[in-house]
DSSP file (Angstrom, degrees, kcal/mol; ACC not computed):
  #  RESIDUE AA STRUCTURE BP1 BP2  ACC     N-H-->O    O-->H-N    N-H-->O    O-->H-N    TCO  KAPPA ALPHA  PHI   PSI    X-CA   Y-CA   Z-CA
    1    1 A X              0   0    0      0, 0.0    29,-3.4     0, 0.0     2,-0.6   0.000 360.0 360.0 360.0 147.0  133.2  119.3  101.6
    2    2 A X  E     -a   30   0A   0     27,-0.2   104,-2.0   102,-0.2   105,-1.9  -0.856 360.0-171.5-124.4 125.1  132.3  115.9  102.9
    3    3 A X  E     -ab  31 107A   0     27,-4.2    29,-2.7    -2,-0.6     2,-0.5  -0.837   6.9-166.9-105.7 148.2  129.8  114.0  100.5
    4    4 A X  E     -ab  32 108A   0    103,-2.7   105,-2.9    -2,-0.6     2,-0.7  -0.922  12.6-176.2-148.0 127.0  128.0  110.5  101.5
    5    5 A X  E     -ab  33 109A   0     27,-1.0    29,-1.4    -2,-0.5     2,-1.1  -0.937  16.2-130.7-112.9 119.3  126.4  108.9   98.7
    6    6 A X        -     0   0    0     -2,-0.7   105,-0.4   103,-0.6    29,-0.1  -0.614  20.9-169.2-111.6 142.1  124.6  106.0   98.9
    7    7 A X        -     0   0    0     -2,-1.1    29,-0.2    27,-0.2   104,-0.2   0.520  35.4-173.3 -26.2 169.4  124.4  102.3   97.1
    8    8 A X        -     0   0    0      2,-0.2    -1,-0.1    27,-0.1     3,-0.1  -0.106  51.8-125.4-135.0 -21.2  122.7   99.1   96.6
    9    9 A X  S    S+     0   0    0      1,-0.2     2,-0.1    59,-0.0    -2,-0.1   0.652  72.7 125.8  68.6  21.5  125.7   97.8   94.4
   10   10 A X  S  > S-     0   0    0      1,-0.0     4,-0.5     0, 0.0     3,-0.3  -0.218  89.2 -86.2 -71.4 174.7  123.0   97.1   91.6
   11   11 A X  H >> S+     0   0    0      1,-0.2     3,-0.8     2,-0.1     4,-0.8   0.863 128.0  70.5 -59.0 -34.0  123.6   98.6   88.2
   12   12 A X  H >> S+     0   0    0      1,-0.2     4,-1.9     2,-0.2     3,-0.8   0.918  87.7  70.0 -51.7 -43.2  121.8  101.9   89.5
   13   13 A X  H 3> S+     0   0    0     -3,-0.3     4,-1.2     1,-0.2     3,-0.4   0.887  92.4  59.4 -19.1 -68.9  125.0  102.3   91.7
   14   14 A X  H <X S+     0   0    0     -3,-0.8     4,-1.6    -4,-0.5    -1,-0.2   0.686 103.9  40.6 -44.4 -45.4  126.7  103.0   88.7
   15   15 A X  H <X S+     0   0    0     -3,-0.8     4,-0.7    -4,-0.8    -1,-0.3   0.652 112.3  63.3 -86.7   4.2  124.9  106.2   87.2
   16   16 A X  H >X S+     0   0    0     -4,-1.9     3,-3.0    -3,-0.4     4,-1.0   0.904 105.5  38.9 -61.6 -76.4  124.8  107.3   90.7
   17   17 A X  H 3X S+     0   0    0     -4,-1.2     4,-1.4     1,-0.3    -3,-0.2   0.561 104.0  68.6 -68.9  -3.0  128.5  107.5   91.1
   18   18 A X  H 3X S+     0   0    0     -4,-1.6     4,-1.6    -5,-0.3    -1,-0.3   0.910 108.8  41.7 -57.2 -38.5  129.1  109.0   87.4
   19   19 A X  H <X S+     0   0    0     -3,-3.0     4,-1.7    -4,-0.7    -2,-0.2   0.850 112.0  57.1 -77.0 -22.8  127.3  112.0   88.9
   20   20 A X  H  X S+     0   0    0     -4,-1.0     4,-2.2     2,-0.2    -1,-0.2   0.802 105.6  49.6 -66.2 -39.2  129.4  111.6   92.1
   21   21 A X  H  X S+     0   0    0     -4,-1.4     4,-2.1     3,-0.2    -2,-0.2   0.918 104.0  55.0 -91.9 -39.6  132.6  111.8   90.4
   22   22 A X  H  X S+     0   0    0     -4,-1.6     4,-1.7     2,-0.2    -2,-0.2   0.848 119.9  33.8 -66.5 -44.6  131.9  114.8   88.5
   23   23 A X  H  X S+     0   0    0     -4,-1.7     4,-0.9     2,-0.2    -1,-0.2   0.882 110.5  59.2 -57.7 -49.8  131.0  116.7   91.8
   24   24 A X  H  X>S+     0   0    0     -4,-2.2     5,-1.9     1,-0.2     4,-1.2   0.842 114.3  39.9 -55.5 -52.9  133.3  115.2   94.0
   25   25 A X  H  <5S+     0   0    0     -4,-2.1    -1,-0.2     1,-0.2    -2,-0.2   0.777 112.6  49.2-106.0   8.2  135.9  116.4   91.8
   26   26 A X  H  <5S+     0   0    0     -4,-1.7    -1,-0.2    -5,-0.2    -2,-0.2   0.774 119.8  42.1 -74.6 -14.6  134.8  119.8   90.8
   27   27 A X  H  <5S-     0   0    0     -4,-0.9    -2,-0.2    -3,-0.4    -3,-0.1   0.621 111.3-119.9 -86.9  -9.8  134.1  120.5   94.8
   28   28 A X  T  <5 -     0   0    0     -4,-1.2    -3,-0.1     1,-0.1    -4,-0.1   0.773  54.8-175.3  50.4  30.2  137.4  118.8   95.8
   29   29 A X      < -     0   0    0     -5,-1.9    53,-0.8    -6,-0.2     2,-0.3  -0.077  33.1-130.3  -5.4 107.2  135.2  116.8   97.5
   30   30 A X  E     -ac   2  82A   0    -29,-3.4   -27,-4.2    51,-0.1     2,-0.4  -0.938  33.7-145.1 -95.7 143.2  135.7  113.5  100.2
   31   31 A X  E     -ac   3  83A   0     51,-1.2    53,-1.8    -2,-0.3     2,-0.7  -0.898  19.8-172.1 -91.8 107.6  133.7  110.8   99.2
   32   32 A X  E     -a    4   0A   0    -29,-2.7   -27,-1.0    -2,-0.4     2,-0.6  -0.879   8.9-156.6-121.8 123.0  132.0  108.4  101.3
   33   33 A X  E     -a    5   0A   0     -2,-0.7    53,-1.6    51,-0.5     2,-0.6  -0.620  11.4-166.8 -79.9  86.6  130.4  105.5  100.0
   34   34 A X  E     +d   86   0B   0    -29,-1.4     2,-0.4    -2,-0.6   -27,-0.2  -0.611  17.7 175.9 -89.4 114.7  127.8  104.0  102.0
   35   35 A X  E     -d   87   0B   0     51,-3.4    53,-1.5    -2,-0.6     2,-1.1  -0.962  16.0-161.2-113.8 132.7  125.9  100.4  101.8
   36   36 A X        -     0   0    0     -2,-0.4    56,-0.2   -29,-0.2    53,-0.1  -0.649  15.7-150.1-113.7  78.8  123.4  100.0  104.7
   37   37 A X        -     0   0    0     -2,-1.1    53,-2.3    51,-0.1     2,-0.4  -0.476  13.8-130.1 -33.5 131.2  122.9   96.0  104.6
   38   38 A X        -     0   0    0     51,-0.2    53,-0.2    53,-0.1    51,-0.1  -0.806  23.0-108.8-105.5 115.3  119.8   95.4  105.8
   39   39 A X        -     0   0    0     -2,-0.4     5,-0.1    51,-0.2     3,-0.1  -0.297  30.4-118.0 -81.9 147.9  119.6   92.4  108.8
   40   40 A X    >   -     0   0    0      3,-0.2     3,-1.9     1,-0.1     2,-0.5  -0.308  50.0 -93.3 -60.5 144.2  118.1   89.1  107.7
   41   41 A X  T 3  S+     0   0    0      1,-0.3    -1,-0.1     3,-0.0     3,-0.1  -0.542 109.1  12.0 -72.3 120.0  114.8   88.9  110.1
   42   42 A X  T 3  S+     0   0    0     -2,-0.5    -1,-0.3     1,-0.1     2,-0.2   0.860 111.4  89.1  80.1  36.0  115.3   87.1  113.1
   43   43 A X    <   +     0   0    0     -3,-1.9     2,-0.6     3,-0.0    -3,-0.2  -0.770  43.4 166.2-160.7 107.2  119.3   86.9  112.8
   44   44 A X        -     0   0    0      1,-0.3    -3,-0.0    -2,-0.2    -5,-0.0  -0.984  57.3 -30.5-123.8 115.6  120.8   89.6  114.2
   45   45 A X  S    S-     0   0    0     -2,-0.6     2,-0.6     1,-0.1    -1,-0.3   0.371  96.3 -52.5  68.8 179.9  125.1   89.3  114.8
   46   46 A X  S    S+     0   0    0     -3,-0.1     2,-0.2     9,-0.0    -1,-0.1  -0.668  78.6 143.5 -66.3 101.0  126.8   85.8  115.4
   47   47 A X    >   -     0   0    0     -2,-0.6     3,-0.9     1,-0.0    -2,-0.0  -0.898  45.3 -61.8-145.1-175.5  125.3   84.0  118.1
   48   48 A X  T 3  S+     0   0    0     -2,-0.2     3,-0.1     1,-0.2    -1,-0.0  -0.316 107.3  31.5 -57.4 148.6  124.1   80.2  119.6
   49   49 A X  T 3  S+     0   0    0      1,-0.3     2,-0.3     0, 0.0    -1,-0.2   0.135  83.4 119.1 109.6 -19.7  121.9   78.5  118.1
   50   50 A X    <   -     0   0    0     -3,-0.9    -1,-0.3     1,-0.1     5,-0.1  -0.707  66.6-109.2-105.5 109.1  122.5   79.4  114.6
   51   51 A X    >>  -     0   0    0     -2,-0.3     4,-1.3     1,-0.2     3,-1.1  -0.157  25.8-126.1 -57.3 150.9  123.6   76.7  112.0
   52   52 A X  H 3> S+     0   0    0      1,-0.2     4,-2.8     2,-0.2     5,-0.5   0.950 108.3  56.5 -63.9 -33.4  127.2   77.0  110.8
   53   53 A X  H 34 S+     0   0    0      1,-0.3    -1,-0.2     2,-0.2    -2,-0.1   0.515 105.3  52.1 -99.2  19.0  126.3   77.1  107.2
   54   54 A X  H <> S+     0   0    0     -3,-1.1     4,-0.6     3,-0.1    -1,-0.3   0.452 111.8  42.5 -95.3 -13.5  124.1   80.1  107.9
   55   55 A X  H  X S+     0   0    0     -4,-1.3     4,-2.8     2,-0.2     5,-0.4   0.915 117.5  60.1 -84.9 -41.8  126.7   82.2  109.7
   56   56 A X  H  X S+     0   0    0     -4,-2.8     4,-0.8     1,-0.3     5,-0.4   0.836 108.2  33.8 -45.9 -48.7  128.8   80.8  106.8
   57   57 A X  H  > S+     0   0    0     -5,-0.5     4,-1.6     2,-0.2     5,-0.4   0.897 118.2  54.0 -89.1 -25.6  127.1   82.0  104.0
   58   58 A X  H  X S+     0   0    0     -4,-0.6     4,-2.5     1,-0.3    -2,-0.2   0.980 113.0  46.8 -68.4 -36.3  126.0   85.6  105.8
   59   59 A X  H  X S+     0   0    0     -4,-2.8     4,-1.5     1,-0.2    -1,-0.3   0.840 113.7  47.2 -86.1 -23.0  129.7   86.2  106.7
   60   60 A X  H  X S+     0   0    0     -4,-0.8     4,-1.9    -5,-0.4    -1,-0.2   0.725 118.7  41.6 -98.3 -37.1  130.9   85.2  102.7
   61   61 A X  H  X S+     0   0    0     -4,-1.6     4,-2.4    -5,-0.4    -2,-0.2   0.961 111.4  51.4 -84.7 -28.1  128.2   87.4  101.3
   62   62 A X  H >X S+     0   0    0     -4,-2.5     4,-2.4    -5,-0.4     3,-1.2   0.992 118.0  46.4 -49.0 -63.8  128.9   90.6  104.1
   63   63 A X  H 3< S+     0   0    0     -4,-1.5    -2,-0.2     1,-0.3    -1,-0.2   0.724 111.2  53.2 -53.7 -42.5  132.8   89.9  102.7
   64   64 A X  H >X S+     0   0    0     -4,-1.9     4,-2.6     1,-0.2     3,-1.3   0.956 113.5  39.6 -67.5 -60.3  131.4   89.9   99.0
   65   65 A X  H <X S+     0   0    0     -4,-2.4     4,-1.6    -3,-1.2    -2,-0.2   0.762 114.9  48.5 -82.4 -30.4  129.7   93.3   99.3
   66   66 A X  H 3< S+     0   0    0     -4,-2.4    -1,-0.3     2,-0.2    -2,-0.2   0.251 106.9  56.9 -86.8  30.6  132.3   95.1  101.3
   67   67 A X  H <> S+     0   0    0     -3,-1.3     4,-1.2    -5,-0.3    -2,-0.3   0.720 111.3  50.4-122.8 -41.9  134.9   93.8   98.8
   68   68 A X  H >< S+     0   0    0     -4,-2.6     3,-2.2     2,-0.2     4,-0.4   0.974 105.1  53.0 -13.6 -96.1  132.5   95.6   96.3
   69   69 A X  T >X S+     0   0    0     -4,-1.6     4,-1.2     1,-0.3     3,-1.0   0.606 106.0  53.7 -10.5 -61.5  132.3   98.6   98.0
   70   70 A X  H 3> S+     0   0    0      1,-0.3     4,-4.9     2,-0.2    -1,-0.3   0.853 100.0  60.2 -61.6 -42.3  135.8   98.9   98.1
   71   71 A X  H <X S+     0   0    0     -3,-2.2     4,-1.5    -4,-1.2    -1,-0.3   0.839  99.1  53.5 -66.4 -16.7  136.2   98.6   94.9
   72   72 A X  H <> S+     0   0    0     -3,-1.0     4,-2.0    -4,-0.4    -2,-0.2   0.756 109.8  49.2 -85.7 -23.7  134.2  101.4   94.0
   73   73 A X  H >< S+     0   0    0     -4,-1.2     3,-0.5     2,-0.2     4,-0.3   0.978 111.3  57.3 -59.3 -56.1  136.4  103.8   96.5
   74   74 A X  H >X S+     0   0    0     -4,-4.9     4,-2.8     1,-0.3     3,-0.8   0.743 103.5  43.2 -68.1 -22.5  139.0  102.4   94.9
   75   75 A X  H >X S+     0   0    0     -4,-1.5     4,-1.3     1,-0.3     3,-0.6   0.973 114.1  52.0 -80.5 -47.3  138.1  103.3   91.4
   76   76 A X  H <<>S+     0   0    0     -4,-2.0     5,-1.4    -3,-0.5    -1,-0.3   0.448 109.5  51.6 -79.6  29.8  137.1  107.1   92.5
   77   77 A X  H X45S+     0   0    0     -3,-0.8     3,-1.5    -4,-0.3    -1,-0.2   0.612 100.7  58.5-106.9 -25.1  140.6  107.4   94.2
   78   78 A X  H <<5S+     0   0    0     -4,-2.8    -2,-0.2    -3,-0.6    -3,-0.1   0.660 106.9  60.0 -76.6  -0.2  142.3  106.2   91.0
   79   79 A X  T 3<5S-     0   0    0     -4,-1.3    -1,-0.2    -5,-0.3    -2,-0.1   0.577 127.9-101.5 -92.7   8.6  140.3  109.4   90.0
   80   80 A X  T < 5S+     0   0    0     -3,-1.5     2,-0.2     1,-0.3    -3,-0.2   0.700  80.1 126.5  95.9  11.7  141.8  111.5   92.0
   81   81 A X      < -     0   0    0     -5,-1.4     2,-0.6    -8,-0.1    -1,-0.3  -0.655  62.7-112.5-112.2 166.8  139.3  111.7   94.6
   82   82 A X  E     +c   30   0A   0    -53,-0.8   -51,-1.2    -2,-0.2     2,-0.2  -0.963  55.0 175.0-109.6 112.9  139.3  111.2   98.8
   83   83 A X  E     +c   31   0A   0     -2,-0.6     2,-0.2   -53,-0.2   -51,-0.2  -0.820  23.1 165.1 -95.0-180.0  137.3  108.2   99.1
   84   84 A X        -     0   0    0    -53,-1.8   -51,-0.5    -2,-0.2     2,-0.2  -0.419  20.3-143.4-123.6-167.4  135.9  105.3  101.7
   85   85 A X        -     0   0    0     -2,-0.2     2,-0.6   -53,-0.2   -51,-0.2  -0.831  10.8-160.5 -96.3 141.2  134.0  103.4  101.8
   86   86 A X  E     -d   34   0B   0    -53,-1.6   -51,-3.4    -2,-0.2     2,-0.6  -0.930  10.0-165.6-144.1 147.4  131.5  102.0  104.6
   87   87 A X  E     +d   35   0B   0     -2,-0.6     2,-0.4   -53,-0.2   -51,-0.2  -0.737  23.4 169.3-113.5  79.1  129.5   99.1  105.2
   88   88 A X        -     0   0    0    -53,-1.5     2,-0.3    -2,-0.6   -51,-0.1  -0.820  25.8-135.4-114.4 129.1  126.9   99.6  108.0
   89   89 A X        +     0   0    0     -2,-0.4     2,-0.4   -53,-0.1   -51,-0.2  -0.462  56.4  82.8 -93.7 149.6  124.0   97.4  109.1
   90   90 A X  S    S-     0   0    0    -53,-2.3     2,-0.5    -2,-0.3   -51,-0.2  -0.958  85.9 -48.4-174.4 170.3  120.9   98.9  109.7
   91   91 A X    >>  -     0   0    0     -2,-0.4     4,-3.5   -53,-0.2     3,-1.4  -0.769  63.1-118.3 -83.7 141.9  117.7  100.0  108.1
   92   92 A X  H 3> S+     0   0    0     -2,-0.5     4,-0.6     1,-0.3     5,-0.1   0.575 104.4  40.0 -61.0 -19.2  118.7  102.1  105.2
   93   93 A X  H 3> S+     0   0    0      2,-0.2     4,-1.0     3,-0.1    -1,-0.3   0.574 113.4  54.5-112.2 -11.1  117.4  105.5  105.7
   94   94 A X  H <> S+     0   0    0     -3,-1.4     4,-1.4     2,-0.1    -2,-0.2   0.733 116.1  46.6 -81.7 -15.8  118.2  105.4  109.6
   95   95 A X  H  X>S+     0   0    0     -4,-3.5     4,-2.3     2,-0.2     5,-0.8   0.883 109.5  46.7 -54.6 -53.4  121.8  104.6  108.4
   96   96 A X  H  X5S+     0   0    0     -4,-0.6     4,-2.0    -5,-0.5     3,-0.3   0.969 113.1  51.5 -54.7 -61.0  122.1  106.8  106.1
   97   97 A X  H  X5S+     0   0    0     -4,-1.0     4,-2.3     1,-0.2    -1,-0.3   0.924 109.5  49.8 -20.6 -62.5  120.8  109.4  108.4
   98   98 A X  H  X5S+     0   0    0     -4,-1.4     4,-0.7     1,-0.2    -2,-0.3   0.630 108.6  46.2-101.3   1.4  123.0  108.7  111.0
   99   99 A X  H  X5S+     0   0    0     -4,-2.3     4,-1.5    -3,-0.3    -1,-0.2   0.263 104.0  60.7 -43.7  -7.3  126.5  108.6  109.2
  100  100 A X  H  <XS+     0   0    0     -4,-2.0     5,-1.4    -5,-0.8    -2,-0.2   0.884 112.5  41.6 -82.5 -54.8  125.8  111.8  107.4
  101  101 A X  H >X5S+     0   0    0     -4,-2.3     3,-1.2     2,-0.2     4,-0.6   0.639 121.2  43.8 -47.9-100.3  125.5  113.3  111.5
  102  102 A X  H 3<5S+     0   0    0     -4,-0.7     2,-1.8     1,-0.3    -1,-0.2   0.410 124.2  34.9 -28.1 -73.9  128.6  111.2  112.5
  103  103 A X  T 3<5S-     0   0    0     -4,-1.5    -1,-0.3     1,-0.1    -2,-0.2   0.010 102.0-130.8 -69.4  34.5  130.4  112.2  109.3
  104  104 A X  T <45 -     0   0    0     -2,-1.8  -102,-0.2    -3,-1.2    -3,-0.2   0.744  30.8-166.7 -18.0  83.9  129.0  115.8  109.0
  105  105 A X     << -     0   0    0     -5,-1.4  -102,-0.2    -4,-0.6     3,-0.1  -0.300  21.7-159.0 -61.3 146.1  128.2  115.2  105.7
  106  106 A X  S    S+     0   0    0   -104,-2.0     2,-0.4     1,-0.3  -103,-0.2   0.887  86.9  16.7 -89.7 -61.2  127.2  119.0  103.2
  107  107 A X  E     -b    3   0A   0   -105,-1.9  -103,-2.7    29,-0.0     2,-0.4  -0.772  63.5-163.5-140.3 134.6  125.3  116.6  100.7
  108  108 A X  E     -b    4   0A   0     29,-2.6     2,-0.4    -2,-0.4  -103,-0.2  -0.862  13.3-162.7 -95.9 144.7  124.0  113.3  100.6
  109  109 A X  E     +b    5   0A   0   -105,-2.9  -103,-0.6    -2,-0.4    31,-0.2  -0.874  13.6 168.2-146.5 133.5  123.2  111.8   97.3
  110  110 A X  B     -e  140   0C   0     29,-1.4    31,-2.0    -2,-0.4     2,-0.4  -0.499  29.8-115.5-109.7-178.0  120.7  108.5   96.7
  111  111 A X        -     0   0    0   -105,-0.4     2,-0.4    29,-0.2    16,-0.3  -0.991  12.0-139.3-128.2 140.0  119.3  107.2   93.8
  112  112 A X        -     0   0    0     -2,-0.4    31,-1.5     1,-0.2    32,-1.0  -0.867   4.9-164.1-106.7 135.8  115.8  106.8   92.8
  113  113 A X        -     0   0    0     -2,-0.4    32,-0.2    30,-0.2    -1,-0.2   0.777  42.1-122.1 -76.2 -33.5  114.5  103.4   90.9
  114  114 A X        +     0   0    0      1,-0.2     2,-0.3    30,-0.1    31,-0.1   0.944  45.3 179.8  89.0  69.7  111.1  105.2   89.7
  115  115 A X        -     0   0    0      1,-0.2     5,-0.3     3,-0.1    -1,-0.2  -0.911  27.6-102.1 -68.0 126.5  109.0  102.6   91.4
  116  116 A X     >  -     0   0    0     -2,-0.3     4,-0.8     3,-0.1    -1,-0.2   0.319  35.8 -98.7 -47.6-170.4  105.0  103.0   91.2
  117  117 A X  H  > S+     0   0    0      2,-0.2     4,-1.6     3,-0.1     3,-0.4   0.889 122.8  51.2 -73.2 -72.3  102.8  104.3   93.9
  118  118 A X  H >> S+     0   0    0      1,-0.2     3,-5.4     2,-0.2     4,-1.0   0.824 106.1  59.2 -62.3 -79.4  101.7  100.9   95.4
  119  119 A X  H >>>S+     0   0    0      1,-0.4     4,-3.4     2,-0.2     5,-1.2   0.531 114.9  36.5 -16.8 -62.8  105.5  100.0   95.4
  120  120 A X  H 3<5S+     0   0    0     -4,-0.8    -1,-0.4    -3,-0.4    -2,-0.2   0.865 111.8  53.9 -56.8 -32.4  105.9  103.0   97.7
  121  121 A X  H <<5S+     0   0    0     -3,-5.4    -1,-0.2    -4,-1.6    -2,-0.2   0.786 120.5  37.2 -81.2  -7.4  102.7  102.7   99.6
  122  122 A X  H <<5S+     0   0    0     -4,-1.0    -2,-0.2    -3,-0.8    -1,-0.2   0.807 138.4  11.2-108.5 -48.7  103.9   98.9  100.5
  123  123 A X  T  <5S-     0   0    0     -4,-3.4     2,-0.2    -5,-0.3    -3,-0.2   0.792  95.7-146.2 -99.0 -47.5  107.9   98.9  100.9
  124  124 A X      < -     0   0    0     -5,-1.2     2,-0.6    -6,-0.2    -2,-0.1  -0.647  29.4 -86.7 110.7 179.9  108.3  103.2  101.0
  125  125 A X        -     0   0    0     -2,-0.2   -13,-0.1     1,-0.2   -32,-0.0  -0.949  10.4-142.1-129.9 157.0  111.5  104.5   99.5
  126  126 A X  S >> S+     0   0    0     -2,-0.6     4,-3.5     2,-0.1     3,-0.7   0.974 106.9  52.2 -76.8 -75.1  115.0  105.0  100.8
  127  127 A X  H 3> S+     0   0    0      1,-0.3     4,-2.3   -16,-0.3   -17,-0.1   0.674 113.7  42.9 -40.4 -55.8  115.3  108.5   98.5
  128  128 A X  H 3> S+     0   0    0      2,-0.2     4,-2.0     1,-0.2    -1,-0.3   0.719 114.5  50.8 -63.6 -27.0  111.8  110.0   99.9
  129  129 A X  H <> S+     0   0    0     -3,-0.7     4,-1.1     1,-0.2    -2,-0.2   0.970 116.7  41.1 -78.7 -33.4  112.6  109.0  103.6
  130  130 A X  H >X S+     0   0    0     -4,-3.5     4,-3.1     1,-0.2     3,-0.9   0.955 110.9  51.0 -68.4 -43.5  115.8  110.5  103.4
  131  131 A X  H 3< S+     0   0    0     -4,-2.3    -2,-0.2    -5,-0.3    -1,-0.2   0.775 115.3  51.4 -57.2 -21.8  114.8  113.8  101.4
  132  132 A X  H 3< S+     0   0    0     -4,-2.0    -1,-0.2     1,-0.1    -2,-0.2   0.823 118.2  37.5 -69.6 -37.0  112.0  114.2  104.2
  133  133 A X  H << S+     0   0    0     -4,-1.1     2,-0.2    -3,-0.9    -2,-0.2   0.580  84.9  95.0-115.7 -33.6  114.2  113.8  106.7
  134  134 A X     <  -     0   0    0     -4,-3.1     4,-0.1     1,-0.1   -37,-0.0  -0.442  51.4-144.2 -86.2 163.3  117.6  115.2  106.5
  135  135 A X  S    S+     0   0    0     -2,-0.2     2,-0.3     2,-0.1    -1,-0.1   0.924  88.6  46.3 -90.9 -35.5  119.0  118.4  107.8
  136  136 A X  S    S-     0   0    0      1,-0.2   -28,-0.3   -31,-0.1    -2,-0.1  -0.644 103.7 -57.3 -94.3 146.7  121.5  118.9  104.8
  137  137 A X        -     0   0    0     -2,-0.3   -29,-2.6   -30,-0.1     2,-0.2   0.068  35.2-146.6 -46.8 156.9  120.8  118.5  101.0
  138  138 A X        -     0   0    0    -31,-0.2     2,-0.3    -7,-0.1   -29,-0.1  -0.373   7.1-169.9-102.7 155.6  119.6  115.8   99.1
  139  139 A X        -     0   0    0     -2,-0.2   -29,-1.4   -31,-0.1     2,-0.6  -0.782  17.7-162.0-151.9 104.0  120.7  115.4   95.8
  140  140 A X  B     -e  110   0C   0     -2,-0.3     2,-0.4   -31,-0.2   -29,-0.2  -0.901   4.6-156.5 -98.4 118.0  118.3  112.5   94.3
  141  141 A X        -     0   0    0    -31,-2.0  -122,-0.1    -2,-0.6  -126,-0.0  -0.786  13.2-131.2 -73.1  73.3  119.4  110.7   91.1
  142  142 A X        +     0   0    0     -2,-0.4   -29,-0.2   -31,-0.2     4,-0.1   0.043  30.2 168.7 -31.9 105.9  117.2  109.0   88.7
  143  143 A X        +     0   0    0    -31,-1.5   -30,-0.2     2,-0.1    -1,-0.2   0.621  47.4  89.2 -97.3 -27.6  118.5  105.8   88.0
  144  144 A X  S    S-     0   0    0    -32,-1.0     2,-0.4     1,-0.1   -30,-0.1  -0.034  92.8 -87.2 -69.4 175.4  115.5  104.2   86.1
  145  145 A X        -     0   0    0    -32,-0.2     2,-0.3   -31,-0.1    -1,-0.1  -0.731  45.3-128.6 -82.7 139.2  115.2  104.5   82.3
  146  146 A X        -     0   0    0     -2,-0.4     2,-0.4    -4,-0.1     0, 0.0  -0.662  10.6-149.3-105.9 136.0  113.2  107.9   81.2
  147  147 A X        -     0   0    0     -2,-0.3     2,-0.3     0, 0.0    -2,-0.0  -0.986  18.0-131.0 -96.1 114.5  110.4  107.5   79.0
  148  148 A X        -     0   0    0     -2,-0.4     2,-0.1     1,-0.0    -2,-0.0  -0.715  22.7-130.2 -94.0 123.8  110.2  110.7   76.8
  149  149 A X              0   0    0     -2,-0.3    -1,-0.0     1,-0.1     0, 0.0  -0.222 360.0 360.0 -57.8 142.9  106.2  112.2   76.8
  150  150 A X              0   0    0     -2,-0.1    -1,-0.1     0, 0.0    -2,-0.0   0.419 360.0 360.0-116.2 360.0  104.8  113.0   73.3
């Protein structure tokens, strides 16, 4: 079974991949860890024209976040699990989409921040676009803090 979960590398990450490791290793799972970097507006790849200490700092922070990344395969392989990690850029729900096809992923799993309604109606969510959108299950994870109803 091939799972691809994806990230932000915020703290939310974190109760994602508690739920990731539990699956991953009751399914005997491979794990692939996906952060879909988002491109800075108007700066697409290395090119003329471009100051050096803006390629400077985009190339030190890419290196920051896939050095992240990695660590978090690394930590579910010292669990005994087949992970990756990958680092792609893109908008985040047409990544995520298209490595789960490349990788013919059985499950995806995101996390949701429990953002309002205008929040959605203004940026949209990663979680919903994907859950609309893919051909294999979703597995959505609640990352925010739960307020218990009285």
């Amino acid at each position: 079974m091939n799972i691809l979960v994806a990230v932000d590398l915020s703290g939310a990450s974190q109760k994602i991949l508690h739920y990731v490791k539990t699956l991953a290793l009751g399914l005997s799972a491979k794990v692939w860890l996906l952060y879909a970097e988002k491109p800075e507006l108007g700066f697409v790849g290395f090119g003329p024209g471009r100051p050096q200490s803006v390629l400077d700092h985009v190339a030190e922070d890419f290196k920051e976040k896939r050095e992240e990344l990695q660590r978090e395969a690394d930590k579910l392989q010292n669990s005994g699990i087949d992970a990756e990690s990958l680092l792609v850029q893109g908008a985040a729900v047409e990544v995520i989409l298209d490595e789960a096809s490349k990788l013919k992923t059985d499950l995806i799993v995101v996390g949701s921040h429990g953002h309002g309604a205008v929040y959605h109606l203004v940026v949209g969510s990663v979680s919903e676009g994907v859950l609309h959108r893919s051909p294999c299950p979703v597995l959505v994870v609640p990352t925010h803090e739960r307020t218990e109803k009285k």
